[in-house]
C-alpha positions in Angstrom: 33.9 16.5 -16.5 31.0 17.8 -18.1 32.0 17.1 -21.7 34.6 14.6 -21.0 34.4 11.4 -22.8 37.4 10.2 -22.7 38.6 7.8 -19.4 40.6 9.9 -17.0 43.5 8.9 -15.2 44.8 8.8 -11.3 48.3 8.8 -10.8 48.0 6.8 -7.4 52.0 6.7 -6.3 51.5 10.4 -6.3 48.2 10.0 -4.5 50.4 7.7 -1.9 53.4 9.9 -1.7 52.1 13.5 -2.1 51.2 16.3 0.4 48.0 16.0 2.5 46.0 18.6 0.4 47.0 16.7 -2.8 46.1 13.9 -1.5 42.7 15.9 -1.3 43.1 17.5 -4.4 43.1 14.1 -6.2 40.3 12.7 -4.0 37.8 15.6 -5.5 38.8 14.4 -8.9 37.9 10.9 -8.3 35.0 12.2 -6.7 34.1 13.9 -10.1 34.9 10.9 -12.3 32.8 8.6 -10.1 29.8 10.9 -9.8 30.0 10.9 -13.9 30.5 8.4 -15.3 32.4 5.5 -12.7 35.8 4.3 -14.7 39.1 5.7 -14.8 42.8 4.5 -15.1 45.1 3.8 -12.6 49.0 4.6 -13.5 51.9 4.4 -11.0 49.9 1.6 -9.3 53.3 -0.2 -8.0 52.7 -3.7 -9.3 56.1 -4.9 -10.4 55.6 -6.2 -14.1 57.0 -9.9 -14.0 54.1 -10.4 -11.5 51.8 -8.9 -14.4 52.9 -10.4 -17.3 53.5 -14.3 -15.4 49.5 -13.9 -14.5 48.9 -13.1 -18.2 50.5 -15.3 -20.1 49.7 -18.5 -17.8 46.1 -17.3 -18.6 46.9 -17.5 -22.3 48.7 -20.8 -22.3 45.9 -22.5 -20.5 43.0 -20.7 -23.1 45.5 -22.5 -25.6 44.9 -26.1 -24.2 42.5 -28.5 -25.7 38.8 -28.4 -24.6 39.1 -31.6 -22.7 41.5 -30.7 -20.6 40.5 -27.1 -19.7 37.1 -29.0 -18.8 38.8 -30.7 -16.2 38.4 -27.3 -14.4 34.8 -27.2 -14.4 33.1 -26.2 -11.4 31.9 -28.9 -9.3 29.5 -27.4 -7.8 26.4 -26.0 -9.5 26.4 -22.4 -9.9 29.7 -22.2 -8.3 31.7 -18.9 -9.4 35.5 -21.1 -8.9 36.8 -22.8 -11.9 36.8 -22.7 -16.1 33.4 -21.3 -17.8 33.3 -23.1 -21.0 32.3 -20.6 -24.2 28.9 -19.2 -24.1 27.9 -20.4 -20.4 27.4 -16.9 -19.5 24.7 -14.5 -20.6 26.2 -11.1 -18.7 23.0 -9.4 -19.7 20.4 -11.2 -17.6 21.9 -9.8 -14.8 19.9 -6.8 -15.9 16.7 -8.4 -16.9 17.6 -8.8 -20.7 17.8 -11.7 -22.5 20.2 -11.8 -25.4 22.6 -14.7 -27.1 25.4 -16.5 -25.0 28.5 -14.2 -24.8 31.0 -15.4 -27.0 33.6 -15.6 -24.1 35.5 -17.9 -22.0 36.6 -17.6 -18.6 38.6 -19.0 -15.6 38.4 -17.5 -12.1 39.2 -18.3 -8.6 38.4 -16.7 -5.4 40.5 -16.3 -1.7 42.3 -19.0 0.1 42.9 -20.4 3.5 39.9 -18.6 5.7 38.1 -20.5 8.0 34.9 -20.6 7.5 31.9 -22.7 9.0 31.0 -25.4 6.1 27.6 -24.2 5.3 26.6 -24.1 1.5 26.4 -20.0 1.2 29.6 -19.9 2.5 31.2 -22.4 0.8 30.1 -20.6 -2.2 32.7 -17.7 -1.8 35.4 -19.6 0.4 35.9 -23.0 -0.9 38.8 -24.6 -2.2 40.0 -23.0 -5.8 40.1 -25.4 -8.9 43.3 -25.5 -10.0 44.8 -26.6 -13.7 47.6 -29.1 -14.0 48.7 -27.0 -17.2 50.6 -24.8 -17.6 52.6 -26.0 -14.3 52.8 -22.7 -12.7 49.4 -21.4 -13.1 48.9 -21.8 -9.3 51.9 -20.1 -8.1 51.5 -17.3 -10.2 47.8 -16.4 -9.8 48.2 -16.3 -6.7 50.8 -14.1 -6.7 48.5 -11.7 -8.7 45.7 -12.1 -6.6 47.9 -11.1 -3.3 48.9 -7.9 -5.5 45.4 -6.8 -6.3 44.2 -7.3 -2.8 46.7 -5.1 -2.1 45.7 -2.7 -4.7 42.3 -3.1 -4.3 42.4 -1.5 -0.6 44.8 1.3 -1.3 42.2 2.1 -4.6 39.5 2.1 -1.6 41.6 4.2 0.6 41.9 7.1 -2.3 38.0 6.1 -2.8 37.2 6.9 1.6 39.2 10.0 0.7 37.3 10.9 -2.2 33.7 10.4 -0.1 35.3 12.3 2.6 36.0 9.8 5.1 39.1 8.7 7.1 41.5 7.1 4.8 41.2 3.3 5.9 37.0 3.5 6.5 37.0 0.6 4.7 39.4 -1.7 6.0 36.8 -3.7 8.4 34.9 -4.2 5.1 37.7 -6.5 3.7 39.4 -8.5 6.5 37.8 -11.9 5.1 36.0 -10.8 1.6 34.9 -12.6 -0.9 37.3 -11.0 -4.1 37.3 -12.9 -7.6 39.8 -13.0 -10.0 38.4 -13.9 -13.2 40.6 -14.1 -16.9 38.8 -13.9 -20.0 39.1 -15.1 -23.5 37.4 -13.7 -26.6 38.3 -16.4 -29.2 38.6 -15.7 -33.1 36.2 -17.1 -34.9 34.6 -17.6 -38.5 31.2 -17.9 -37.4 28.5 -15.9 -38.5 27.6 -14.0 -35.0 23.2 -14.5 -33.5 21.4 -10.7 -33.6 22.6 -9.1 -30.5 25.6 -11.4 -29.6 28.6 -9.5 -28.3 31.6 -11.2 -26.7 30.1 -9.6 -23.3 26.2 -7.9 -23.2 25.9 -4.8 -21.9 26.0 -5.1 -17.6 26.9 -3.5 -14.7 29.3 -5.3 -12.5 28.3 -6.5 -8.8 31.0 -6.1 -6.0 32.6 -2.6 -5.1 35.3 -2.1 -7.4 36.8 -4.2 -10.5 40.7 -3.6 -11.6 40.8 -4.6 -14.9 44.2 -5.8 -17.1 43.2 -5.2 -20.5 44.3 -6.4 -24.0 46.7 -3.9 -25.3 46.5 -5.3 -28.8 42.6 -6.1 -29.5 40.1 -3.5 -28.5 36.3 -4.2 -28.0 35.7 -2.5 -24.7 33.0 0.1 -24.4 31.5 2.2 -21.5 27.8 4.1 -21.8 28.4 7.8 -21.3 26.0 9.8 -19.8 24.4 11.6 -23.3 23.9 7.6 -24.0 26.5 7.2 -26.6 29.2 4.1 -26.2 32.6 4.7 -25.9 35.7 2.9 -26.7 38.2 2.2 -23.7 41.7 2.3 -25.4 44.2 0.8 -23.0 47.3 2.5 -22.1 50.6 0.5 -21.3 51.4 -0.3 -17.3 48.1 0.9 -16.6 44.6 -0.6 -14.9 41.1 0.6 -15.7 38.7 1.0 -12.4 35.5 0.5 -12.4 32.8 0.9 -9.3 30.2 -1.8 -9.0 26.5 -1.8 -8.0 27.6 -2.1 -4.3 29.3 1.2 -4.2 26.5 2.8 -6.0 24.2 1.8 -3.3 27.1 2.4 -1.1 27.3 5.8 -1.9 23.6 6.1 -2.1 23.9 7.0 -5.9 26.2 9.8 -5.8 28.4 7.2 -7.7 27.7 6.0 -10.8 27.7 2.1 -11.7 27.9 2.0 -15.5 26.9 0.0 -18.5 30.0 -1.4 -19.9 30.3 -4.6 -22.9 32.8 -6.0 -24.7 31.8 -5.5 -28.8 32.7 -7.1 -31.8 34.1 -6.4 -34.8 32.1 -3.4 -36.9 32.0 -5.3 -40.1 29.8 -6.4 -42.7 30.1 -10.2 -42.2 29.8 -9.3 -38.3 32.9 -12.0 -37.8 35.4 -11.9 -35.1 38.7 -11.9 -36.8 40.9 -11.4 -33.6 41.5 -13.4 -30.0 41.2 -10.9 -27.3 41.9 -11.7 -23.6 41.4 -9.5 -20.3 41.9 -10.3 -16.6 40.0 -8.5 -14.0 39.7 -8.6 -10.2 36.3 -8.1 -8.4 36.5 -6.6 -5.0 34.0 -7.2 -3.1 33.9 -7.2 1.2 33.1 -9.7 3.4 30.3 -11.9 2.8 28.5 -10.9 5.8 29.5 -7.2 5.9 25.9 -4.9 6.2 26.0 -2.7 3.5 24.2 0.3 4.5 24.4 4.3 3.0 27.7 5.9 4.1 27.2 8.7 6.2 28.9 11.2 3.8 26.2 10.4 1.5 22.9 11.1 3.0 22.3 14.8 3.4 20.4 15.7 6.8 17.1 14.3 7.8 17.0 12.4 4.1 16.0 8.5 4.0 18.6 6.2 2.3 17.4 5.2 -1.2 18.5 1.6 -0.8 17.7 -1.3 1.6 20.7 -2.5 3.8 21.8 -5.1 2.0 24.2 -8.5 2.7 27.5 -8.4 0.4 27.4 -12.5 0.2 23.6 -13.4 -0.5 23.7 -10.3 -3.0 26.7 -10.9 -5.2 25.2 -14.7 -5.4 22.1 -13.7 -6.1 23.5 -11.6 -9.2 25.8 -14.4 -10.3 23.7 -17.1 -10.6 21.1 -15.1 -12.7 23.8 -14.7 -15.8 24.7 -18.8 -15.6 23.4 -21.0 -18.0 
């Protein structure tokens, strides 16, 4: 990996159907993208493609719908991560401290359904009721079906991900049994206007939770991802294929031997500095249970060596990081 720039990829069906010592053999390789540089592509992931391209093109039909009515959507609760983000409500780079122009981005998400929960406001925060749109009719039915498919996704990623940290293949499973996962679809618009200095459709951030499985525009590029010698690089997507990403979490996790890593979403390299082109992207956030303990996993602390990080509660720290990039 030393001089790789490109984004690897994981065949996971043969991960899932291959001998034992491949199995191991493609755990060391994630284990060598994640200590560099923390994204790779998933192919042979299993989800069947109807379910994909439903989820996808509900998203773009409701972008498509007049302001008023995708306002409807709104969150009605301050701060609350459930419902539509109007354009430039999000500032992705204060989540590190840095204070740049709005992202020129939309955005729609919802969050897990049906757990009983006590009705106390932190809670309610990650497990409330989702905000659905009247249009198009079957948004509801179909997000959901997508969300089921990445929490299933999500866990056999994490399972290839305990094998990769040498730990028994469902180590995580206790982590997940009620977590607080977000599905979020984002639209870039096309524009005329004449971008602010240091605008990008997203600023420059790490992401939160343990994992992110991103759908990406195969048409309209944009994303980039800060290699190691400090140079962006540009994410081409591959058809039938998901790019990974590990969050914060899992670098803290992992006590820093993985890498969380600086990703945006650019604009267009030209001398007006104009976006010419829509772009749209759908990504699920894993993240565990909103009370799990987050504490150094015991692969990843060598002998008689103090943890670098604090234990730390999944719910109170993913809320904590969202509300600092709301405006």
């Amino acid at each position: 990996m030393e001089n790789q720039k490109n984004i690897p990829s994981i065949d996971l069906g043969l991960f899932n159907s291959d001998t034992a010592r491949s199995r191991i053999e493609t755990g060391q390789l994630v284990d060598d993208i994640c200590r560099h540089i923390g994204f790779l592509k998933i192919k042979n992931h299993g989800i069947p493609k109807v379910v994909i391209d439903n989820a996808w093109n509900a998203a773009e039909n409701f972008f498509s719908l007049p302001e008023k009515e995708k306002n409807k959507c709104k969150p009605r609760i301050a701060n609350s991560p459930r419902g539509y983000f109007p354009m430039q409500s999000e500032t992705l780079t204060k989540s590190r401290g840095v204070e740049t122009p709005p992202d020129l981005k939309e955005a729609f998400s919802c969050g897990s359904e049906g757990i009983q929960q006590n009705k106390k406001d932190n809670l309610d925060f990650f497990y409330g009721n989702n905000i659905w749109p009247n249009e198009p009719k079957n948004f509801k039915d179909v997000w959901q079906q997508y969300y089921q498919a990445m929490e299933k996704l999500s866990l056999n990623i994490m399972g290839l991900f305990a094998v990769s940290l040498g730990l028994k293949s469902n180590y995580f499973d206790e982590f997940y049994t009620n977590h607080i996962s977000a599905l979020r679809a984002l639209n870039y618009p096309s524009t005329k206007n004449i971008l602010l200095p240091g605008q990008q459709r997203a600023g420059a951030h790490t992401d939160y939770g343990s994992l992110t499985i991103l759908l990406p525009d195969h048409n309209v590029g944009g994303l980039e991802v800060k290699h190691p010698n400090e140079e962006w690089i540009p994410i081409e997507a591959d058809e039938d294929t998901f790019i990974i990403n590990i969050g914060d979490m899992m670098a803290q996790w992992t006590n820093d031997r993985w890498v969380s890593t600086l990703h945006r979403v650019v604009t267009p390299n030209t001398p007006e500095k104009k976006i010419t082109a829509r772009r749209q992207s759908i990504a699920f956030f894993q993240n565990p249970n909103f009370d799990a303990k987050i504490n150094c996993l015991p692969t990843c602390l060598e002998e008689s060596a103090t943890p670098k990080y604090s234990c730390i509660e999944a719910g109170q720290y993913l809320m904590d990081r969202f509300h600092a990039t709301i405006k």
